[in-house]
C-alpha atoms as an extended CHARMM CRD file, in Angstrom:
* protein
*
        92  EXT
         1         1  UNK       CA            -20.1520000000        3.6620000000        2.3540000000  PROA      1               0.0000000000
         2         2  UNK       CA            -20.3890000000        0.0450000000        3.2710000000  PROA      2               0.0000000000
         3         3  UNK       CA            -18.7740000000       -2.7620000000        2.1540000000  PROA      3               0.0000000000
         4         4  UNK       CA            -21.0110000000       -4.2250000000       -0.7840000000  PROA      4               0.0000000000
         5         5  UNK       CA            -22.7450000000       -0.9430000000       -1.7680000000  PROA      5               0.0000000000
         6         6  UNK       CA            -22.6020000000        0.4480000000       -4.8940000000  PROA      6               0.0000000000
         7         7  UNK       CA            -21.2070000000        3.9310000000       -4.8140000000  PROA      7               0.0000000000
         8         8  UNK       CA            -21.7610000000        6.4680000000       -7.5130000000  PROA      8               0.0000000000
         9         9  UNK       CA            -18.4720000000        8.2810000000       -8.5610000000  PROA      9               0.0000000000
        10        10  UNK       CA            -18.8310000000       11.6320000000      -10.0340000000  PROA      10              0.0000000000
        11        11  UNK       CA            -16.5780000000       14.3730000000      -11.2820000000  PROA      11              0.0000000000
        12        12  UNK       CA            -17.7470000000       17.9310000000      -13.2360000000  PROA      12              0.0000000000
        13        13  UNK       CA            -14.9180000000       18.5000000000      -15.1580000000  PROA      13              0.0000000000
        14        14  UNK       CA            -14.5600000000       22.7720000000      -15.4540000000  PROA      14              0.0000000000
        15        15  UNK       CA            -12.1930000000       24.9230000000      -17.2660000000  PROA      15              0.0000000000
        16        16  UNK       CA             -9.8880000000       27.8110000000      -15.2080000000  PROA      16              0.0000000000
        17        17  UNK       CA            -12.4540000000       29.9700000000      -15.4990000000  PROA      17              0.0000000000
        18        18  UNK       CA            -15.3990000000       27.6800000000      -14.0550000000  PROA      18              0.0000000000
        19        19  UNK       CA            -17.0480000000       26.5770000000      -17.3940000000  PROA      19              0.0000000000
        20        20  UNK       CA            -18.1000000000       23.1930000000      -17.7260000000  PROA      20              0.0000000000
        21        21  UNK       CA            -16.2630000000       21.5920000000      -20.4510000000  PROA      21              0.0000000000
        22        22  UNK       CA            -16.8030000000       17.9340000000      -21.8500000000  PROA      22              0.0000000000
        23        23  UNK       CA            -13.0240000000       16.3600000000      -22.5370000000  PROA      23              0.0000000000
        24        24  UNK       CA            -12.3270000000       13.3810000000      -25.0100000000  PROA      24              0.0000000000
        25        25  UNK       CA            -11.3470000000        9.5860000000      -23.8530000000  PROA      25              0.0000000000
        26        26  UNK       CA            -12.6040000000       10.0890000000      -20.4890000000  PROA      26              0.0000000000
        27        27  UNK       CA            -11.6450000000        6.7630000000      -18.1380000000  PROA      27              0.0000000000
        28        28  UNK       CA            -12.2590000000        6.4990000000      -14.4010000000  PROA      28              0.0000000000
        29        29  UNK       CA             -9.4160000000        4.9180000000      -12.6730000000  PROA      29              0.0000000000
        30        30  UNK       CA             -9.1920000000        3.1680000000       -9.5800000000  PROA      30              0.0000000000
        31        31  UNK       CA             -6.3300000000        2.9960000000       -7.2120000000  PROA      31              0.0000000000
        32        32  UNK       CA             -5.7790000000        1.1130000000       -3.7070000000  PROA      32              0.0000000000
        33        33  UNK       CA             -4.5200000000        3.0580000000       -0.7520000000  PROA      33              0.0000000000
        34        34  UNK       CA             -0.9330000000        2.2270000000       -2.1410000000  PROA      34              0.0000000000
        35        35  UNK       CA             -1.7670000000        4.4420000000       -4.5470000000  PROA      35              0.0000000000
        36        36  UNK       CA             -1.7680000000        0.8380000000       -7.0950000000  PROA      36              0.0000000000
        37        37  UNK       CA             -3.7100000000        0.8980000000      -10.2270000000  PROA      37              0.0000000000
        38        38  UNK       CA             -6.7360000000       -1.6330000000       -9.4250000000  PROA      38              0.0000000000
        39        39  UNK       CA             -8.6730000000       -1.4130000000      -12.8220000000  PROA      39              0.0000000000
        40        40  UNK       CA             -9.5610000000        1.3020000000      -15.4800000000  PROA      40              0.0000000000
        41        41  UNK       CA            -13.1480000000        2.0680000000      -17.0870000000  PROA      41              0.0000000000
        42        42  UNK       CA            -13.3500000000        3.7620000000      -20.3570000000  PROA      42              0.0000000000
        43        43  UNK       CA            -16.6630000000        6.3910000000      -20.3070000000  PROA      43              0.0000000000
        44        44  UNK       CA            -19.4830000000        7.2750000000      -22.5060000000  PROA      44              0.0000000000
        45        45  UNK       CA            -22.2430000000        9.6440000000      -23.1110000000  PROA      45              0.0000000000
        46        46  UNK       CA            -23.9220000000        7.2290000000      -20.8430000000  PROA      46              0.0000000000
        47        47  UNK       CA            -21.8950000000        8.0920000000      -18.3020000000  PROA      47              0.0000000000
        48        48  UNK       CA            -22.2140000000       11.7030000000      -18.6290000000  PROA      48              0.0000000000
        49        49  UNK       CA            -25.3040000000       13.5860000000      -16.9780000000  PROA      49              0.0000000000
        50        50  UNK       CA            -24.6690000000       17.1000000000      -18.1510000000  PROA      50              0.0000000000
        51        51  UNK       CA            -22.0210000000       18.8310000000      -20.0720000000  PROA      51              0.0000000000
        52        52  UNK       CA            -18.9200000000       18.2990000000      -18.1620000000  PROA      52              0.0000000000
        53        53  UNK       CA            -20.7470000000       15.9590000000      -15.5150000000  PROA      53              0.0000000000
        54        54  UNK       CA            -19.6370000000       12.3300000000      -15.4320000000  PROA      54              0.0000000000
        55        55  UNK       CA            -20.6400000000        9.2380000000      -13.0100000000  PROA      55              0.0000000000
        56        56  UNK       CA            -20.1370000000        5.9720000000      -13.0410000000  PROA      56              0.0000000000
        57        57  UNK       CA            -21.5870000000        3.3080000000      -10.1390000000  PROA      57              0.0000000000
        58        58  UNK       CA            -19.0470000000        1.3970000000       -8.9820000000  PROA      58              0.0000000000
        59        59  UNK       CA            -18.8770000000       -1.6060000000       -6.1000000000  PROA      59              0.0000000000
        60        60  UNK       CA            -15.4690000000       -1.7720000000       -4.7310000000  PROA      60              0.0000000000
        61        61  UNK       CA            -13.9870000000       -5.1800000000       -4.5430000000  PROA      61              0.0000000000
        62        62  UNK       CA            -13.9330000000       -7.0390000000       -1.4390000000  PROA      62              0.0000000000
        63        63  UNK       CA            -10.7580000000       -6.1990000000        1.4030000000  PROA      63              0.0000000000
        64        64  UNK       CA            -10.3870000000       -2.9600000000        0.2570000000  PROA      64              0.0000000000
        65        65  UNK       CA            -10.6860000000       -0.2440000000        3.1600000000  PROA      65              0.0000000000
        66        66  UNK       CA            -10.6610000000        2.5750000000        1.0390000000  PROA      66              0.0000000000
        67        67  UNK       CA             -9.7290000000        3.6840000000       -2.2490000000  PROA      67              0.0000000000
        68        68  UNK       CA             -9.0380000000        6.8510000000       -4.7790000000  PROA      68              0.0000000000
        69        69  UNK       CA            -10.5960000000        7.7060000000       -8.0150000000  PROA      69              0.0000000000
        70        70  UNK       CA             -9.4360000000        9.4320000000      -10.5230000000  PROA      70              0.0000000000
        71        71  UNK       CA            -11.7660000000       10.5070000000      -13.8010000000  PROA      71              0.0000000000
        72        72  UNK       CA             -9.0090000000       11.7090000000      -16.6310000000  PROA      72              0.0000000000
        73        73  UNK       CA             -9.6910000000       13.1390000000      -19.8110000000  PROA      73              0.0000000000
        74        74  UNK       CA             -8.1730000000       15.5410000000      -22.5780000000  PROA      74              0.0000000000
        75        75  UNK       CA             -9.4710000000       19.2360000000      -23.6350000000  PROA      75              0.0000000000
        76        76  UNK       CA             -7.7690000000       20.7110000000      -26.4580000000  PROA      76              0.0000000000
        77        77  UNK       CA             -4.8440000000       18.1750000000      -26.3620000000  PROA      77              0.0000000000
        78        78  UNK       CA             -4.5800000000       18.9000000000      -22.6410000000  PROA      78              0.0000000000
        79        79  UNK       CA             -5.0840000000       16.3310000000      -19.8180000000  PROA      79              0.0000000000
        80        80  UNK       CA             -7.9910000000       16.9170000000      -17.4970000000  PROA      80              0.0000000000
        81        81  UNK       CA             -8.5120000000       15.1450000000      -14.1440000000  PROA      81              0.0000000000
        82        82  UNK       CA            -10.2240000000       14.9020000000      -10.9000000000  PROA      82              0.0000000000
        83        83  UNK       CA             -9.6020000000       12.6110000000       -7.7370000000  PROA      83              0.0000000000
        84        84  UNK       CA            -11.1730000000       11.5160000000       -4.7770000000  PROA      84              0.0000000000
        85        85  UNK       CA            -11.0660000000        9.0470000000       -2.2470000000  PROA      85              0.0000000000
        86        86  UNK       CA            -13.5780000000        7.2710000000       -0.2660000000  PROA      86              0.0000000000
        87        87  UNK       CA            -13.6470000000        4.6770000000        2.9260000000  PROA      87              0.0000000000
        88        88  UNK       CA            -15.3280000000        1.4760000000        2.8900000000  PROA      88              0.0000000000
        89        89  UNK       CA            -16.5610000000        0.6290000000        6.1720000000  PROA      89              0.0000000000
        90        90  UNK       CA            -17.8820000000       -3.2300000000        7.4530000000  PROA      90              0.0000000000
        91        91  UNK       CA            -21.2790000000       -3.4060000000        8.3250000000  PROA      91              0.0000000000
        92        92  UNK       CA            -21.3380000000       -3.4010000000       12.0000000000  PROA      92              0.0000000000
């Protein structure tokens, strides 16, 4: 991705055995490469495409190089998540 593009963030949140499950009080989180908490979005239904699908378009804030996501939720009392990292790159 380039710096100053939105990027669309998505997790499909699945049980042990592979069924899509939908948790409760999802949030996306976003961390910097030192692994520091940059900002945290709560979710909603309109940020869910399918049952167990989430997105959310995000623009990352200006310096950063790269940075992880995390999508967190709970399912039957248990926590739920999902990370991922991606590289911002200038445009050249």
């Amino acid at each position: 991705m380039l710096q100053g593009d939105t990027v669309r963030l998505k997790c499909h949140f699945k049980t042990f055995d592979g069924k899509s499950v939908d948790p409760t009080d999802v949030k996306l989180t976003i961390y910097n490469n030192k692994k520091e908490q940059l900002e945290q979005i709560p979710l909603d239904d309109t940020n869910r495409l399918d049952v167990g699908v989430y997105f959310h378009d995000y623009v990352p804030a200006s310096g950063l190089s790269e940075f992880i996501f995390e999508f967190a939720g709970s399912v039957q009392e248990k926590p739920i998540l999902s990370r991922g990292k991606v590289e911002v790159k200038f445009n050249q």
